[in-house]
N, C-alpha and C positions, 0 to 999 in steps of 0.2 A: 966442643961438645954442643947440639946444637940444644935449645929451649924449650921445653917442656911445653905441650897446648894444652888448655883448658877444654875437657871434653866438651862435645857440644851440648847434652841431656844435661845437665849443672844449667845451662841458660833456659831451655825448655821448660823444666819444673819451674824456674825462678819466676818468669814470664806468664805459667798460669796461675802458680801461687799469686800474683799483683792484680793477674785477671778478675779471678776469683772472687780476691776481695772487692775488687772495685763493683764485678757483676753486684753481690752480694751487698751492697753499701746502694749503690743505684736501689736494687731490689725494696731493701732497707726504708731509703727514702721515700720510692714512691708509695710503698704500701703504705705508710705513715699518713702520707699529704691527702691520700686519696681515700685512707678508709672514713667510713660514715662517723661523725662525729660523735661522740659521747652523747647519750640523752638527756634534756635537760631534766631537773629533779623539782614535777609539781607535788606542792604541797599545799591542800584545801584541810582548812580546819572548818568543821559543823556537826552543830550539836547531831544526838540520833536523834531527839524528838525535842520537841517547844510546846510548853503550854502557852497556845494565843493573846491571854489574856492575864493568866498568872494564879488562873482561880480554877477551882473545880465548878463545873456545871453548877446553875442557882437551883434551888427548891422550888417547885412547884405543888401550892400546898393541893393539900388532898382533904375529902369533906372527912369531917369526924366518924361518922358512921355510915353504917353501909358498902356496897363495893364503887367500885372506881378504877376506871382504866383509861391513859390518855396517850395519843400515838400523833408524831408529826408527820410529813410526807420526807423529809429530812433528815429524822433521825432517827424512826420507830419509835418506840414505848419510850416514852418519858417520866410517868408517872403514874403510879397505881395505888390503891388501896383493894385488899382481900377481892385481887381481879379475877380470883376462882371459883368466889362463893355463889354457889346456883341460888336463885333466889326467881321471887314471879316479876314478871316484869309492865304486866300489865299493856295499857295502848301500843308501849313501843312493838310490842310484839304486829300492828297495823305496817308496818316498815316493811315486813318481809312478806305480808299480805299483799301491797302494793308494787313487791318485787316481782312477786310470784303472777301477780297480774297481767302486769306491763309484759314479763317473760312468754306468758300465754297471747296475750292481743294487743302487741306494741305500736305505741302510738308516738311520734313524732313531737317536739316540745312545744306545745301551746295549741296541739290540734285537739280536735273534741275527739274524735275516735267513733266508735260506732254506737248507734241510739240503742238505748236499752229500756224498752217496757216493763214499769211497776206493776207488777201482779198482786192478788190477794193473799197470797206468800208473804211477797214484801210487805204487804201493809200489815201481816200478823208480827213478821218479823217488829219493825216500828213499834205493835204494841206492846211487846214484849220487852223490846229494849226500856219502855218507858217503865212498866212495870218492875222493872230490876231497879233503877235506879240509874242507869247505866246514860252516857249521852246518847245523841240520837240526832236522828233526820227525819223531818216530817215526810210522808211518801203517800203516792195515792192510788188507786186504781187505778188502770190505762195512761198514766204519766209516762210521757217521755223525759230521758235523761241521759247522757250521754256518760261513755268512759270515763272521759274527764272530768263528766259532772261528781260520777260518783268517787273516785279518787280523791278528787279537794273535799268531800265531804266523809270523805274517810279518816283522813290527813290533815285536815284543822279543826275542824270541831271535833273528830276523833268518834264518828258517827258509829255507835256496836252497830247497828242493824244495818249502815250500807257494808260492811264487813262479811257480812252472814249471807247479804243479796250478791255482794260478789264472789263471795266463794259456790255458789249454787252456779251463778253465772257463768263461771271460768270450767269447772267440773261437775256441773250436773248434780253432786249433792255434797255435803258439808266431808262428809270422811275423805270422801275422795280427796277433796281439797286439804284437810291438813292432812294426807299421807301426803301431798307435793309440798307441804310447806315444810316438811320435818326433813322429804328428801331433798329441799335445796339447801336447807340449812348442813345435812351430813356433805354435802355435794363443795359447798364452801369452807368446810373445816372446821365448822361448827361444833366439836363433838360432845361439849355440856349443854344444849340448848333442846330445846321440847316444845313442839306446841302442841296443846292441846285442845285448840281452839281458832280462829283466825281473828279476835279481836283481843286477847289478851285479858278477856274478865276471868276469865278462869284461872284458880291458884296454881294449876297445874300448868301452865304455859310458862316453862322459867328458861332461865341461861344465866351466863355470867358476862360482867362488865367485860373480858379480854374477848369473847364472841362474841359479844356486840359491836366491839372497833372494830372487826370484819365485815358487820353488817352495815354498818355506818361507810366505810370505805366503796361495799357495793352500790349503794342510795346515789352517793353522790358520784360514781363513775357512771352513772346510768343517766343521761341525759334529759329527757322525761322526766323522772322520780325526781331528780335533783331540782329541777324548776317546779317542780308542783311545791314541793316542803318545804322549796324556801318562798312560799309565795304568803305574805303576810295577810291579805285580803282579797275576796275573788267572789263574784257574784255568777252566779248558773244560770243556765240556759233559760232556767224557768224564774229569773230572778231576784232566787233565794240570795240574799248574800251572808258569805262564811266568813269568819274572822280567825283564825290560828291562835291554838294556844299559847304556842313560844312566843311570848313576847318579847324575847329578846330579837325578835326579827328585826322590829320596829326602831330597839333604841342600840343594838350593840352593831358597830361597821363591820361588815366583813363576817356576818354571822349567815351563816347557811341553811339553818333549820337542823331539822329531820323527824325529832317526833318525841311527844311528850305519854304521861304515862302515870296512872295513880289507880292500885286499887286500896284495901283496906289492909292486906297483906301485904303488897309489893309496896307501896310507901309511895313518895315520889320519886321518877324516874325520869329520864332523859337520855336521849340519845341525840344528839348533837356534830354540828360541825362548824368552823373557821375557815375563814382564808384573809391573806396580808400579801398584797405587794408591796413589796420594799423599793426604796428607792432605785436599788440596781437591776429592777423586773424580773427579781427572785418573788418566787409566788411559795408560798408554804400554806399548806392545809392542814389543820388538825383534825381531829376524828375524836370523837369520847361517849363514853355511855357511864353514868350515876346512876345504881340504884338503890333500893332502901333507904330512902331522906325522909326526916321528920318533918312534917308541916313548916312553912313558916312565912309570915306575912310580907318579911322583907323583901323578897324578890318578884314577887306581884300580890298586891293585897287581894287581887279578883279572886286570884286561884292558891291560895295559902298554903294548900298542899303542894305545890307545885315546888312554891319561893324559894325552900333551900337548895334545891336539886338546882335551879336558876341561878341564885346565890355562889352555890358552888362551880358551877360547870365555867358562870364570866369571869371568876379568880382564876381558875385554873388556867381556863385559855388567854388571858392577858399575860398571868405569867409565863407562858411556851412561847406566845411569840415577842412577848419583850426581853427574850432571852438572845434572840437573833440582832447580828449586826453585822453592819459590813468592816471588813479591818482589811486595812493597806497591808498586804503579807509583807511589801518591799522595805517593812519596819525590821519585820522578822529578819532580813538578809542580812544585818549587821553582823547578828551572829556569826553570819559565815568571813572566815578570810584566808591569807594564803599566801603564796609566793612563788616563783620559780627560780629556781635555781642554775649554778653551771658547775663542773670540777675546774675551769678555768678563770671563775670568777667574776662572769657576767650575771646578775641577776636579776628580776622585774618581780614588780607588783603587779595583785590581781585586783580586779574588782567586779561584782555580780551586777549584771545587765535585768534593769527592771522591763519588764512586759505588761501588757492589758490588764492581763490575767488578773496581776498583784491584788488589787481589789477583790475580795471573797467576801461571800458571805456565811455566816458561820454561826452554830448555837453557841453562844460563851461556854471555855472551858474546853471547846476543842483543839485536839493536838495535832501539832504538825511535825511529820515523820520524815526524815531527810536523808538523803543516799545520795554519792560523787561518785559522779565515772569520770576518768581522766580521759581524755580524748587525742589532746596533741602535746607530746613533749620533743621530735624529734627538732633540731634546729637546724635552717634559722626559724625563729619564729616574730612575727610581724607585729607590729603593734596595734591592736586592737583586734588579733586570732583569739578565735576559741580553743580554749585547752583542756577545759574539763566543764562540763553539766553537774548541775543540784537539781534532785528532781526533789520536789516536795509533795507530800499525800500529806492529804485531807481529809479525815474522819473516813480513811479506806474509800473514800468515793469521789474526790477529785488531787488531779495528777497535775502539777506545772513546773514545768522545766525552764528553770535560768542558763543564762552561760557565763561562765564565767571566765572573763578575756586579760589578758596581758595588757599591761597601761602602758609599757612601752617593749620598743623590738629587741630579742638575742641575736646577737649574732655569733655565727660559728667561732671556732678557735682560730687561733691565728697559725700559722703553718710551725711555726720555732716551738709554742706549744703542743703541732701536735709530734712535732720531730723530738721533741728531748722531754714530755711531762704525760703524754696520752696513758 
């Protein structure tokens, strides 16, 4: 009998059955070896926020009585006393006189401006101011005087009668001129402030200390106005020489003027400014306005009324900007730290890359607010890559971004890892 054969379909199946798996297993492997490797795992730790220093902002005292309002270029309002109470304010109210001037017939810093003949106006004016009690500026018939002349005598000895000449001067007659000084006042946001005068003897000429730092802000952005008030002594065209009542011109660094202020009702008043560069040519400005101060001899025995409102205003501004300092932020970066990670088991240290920047300058007590983007985890990754950014904010107004890099390199997984562990 002859032998049975083995069909042939029994080898074909067997044949692609072995295929199969082999395709499948090749498949297998290369997808493994080739796909992109696991990510590695960054992990930054940092605070949300740092207080810089460790402390809450310092006190900035404030005078006992009356109002008070004090603003940096920095930080804004720093410190205040009852900065809403409308009150008269007396000379200071010559500030926005001065403003409203310059606004009308602008003159250039240190230029005279155009001559202006004393009439028998002026001269009644003069004797009227003398008659009040009020200061004053000698003036005469057919005298020549310039812009400028009459400004610095507006503005340091605090002259009521070249007030009166210059608001005739600017608008042809007095109303006219405080309707323009009440509408630059609304004009600047002024909305507690009144004149009802252009020299401030009048009790009805009032505002508050928080509209006054406005007024003070505009003085000294006005180029012009800003050198006449801080100008401590200055002789006129015709000789006269003025002296300024702020005396802190003379003895406090970095004091700017603006304009002093006393009537019998408003008390002593000031309106004031500062300036300080720091070592790092951070420039910070202060602004303030004190009014209703009780006489007092300590801050200038000449002008007694004047001394507490003096008194008060160089406490206050010694304390804002000795508040300021500059701080290494790259102190602060300890805080932060981190690591990167593998599922294979390679892993690196990070460490935060200090910059310029690091050096801030800052009022004590401010906070630094911190936020991680990761940037690179896929691998390999290099030693000394960036992998993820700290950006740090600064009192909302300055941004500095670190990087924070790998101290040494990942490398991929090895092929048997990603064959039998992926």
């Amino acid at each position: 009998m002859a032998r049975a054969r083995r069909t042939p379909w029994v080898w074909i199946v067997f044949i692609a059955v072995i295929g199969a798996m082999l395709i499948t297993a090749a498949t297998f492997v290369t997808v493994r070896l080739t796909a992109p490797a696991p990510p590695a795992t960054v992990s930054i730790q940092a605070p949300a926020t740092l207080l810089l220093d460790g402390a809450a902002p310092p006190t900035i005292p404030a005078p006992a009585d009356g109002s008070f309002a004090l603003a940096t270029s920095l930080s804004g309002t720093v410190a205040t006393r009852a900065p809403a109470a409308v009150l008269p304010i007396g000379s200071v109210a010559k500030a926005m006189t001065a403003l409203v001037v310059l606004a009308a017939h602008p003159v250039p810093p240190g230029a005279p401006g155009p001559p202006i003949v004393m009439t028998s106006a002026d001269v009644l004016l003069y004797r009227q101011a003398v008659a009040a009690g009020g200061s004053n500026l000698p003036v005469h018939a057919g005298e020549i005087l310039t812009e400028r002349d009459l400004l610095l005598a507006l503005l340091l000895p605090s002259a009521d009668n070249i007030a009166e000449t210059l608001a005739v001067w600017v608008s042809g007659d007095r109303s006219k001129f405080i309707t323009r000084l009440n509408a630059t006042a609304t004009a600047m946001g002024m909305d507690h402030t009144h004149f009802a005068d252009p020299s401030g003897l009048s009790d009805r000429t009032v505002s508050t200390a928080q509209d006054l730092v406005v007024l003070a802000r505009a003085v000294i952005a006005n180029p012009a106005l800003a050198d006449l008030v801080g100008t401590s002594r200055a002789a006129l065209s015709n000789g006269t020489v003025l002296n300024n009542l702020d005396v802190l011109l003379k003895s406090q660094t970095g004091w700017l003027g603006i304009k002093t202020g006393w009537t019998g009702a408003a008390g002593g008043c000031l309106l004031f400014a500062a300036q300080m560069t720091f070592a790092t040519r951070q420039r910070v400005t202060v602004w303030g306005a004190i009014l209703g101060q009780p006489p007092s001899a300590t801050g200038d025995p000449a002008h007694p009324e004047l001394g507490q409102a003096f008194v008060s205003a160089q406490t206050a501004v010694a304390a804002a900007l000795g508040a300021y300092e500059v701080i290494d932020l790259s102190e602060s970066l300890r805080q932060i730290s981190g690591s990167i990670s593998t599922r294979w088991g390679d892993s690196a240290s990070v460490t935060v890359s200090q910059q310029a920047s690091d050096f801030q300058f800052i009022r004590a007590g401010a906070e630094l607010r911190f936020h991680v983007s990761v940037l690179q985890s896929r691998v390999p990754i290099a030693a000394g890559a960036t992998v993820a950014e700290v950006t740090g904010t600064l009192n909302l107004q300055t941004s500095i971004t670190w990087n924070v890099i790998s101290t040494s390199a990942i490398a991929g997984p090895s092929s048997w890892w990603k064959l039998f562990s992926a």
